[in-house]
C-alpha positions as CSV (number, residue, x, y, z in Angstrom):
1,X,6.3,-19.1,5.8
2,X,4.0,-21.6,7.8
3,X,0.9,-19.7,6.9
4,X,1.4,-20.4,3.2
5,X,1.3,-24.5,4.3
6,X,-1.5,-23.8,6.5
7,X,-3.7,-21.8,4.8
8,X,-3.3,-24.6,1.6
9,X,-4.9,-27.0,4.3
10,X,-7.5,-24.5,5.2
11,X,-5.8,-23.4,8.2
12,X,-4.6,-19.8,9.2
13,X,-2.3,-17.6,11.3
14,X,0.4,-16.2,11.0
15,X,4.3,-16.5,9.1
16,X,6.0,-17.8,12.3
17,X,3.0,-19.4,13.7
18,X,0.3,-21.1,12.1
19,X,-2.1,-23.9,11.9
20,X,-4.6,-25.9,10.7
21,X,-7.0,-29.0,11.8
22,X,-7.2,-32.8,9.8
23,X,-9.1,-36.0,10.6
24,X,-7.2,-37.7,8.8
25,X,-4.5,-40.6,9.4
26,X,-1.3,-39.2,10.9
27,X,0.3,-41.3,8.2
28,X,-1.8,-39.4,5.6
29,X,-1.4,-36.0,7.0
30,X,2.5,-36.3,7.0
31,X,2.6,-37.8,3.0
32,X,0.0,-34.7,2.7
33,X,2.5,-31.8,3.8
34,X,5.7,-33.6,2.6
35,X,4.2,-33.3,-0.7
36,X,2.9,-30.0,-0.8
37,X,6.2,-28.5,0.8
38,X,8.2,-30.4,-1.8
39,X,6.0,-28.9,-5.1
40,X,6.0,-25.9,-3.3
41,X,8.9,-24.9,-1.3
């Protein structure tokens, strides 16, 4: 469910198609969403 990781980021949409924005390092966003899908998936 994509919008579960996106809205976590303060993003939205929908289960199959979701997003959210980050300014960020594209290192840091990456270590950012590996983590939370791997606590939370």
């Amino acid at each position: 469910d994509l919008f579960k990781i996106a809205s976590n980021f303060k993003g939205g949409g929908h289960r199959m198609a979701s997003a959210y924005s980050d300014n960020g390092s594209l290192r840091t966003i990456i270590n950012n969403l590996k983590k939370y899908i791997k606590d939370n998936i």
